[in-house]
C-alpha positions in Angstrom: 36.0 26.6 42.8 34.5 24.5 45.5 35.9 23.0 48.6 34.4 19.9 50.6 35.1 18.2 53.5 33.7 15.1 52.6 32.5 13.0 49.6 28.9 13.0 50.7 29.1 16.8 51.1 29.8 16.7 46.9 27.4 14.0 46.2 24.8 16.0 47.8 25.6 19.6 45.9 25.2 17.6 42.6 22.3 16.2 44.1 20.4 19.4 45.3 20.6 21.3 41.3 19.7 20.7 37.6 21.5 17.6 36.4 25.3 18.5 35.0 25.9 18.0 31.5 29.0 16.5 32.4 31.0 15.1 35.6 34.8 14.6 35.5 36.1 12.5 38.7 39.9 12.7 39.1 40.4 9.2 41.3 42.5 6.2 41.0 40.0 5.0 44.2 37.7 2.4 41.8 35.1 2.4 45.3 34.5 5.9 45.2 34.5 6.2 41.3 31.4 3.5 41.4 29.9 5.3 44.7 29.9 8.9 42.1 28.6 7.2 39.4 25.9 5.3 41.1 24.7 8.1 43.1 24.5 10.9 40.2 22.9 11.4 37.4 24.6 13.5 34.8 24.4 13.6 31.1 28.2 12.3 30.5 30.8 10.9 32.7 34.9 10.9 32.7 37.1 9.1 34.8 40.7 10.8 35.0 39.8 12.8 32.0 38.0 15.8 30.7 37.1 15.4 27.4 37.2 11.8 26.0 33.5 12.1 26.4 33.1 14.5 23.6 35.5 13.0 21.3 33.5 9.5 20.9 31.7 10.0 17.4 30.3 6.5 17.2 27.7 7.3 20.6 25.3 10.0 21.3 26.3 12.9 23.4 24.2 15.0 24.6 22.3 15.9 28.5 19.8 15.4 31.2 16.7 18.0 32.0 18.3 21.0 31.4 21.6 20.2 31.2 21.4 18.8 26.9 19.7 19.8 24.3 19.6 17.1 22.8 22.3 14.8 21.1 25.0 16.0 19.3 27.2 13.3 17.2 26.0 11.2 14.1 22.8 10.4 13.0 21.4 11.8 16.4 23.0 15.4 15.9 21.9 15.7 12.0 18.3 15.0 13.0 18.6 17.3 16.3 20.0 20.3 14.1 18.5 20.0 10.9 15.2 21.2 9.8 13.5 18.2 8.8 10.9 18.8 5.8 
């Protein structure tokens, strides 16, 4: 667990390593959930939830740099995890 005094103290730690794989913002403040997702890049975002994300089969899921692997639902996860002759 991390504290922070301020939202461009968090905005910077995200900032500073690899890309997350995911980032879950718990905020009814619609400014600050635009001012997160503007100024990150991250390989899924959640507003006021932590796993509705995942649970969408219809869209790729997946990462950014090191954070994915590649994509992991429908067409995009059968030709990520099979072995294609």
């Amino acid at each position: 667990m991390r504290t922070y005094r301020s939202i461009d103290e968090v905005l910077a730690y995200i900032n500073r390593h690899d890309r997350p794989l995911g980032l879950y913002l718990f905020s009814n403040d619609k400014t600050l959930q635009d001012r997160v997702i503007k100024n990150t890049i991250t390989g899924g975002v959640s507003i006021n939830d932590c796993s509705f994300h995942v649970a969408q089969h219809d869209m790729p899921f997946g990462g950014v740099g090191a954070s994915g692997m590649g994509h992991y639902h429908g067409r995009h996860g059968f030709e990520t995890f099979s072995k294609m002759t």
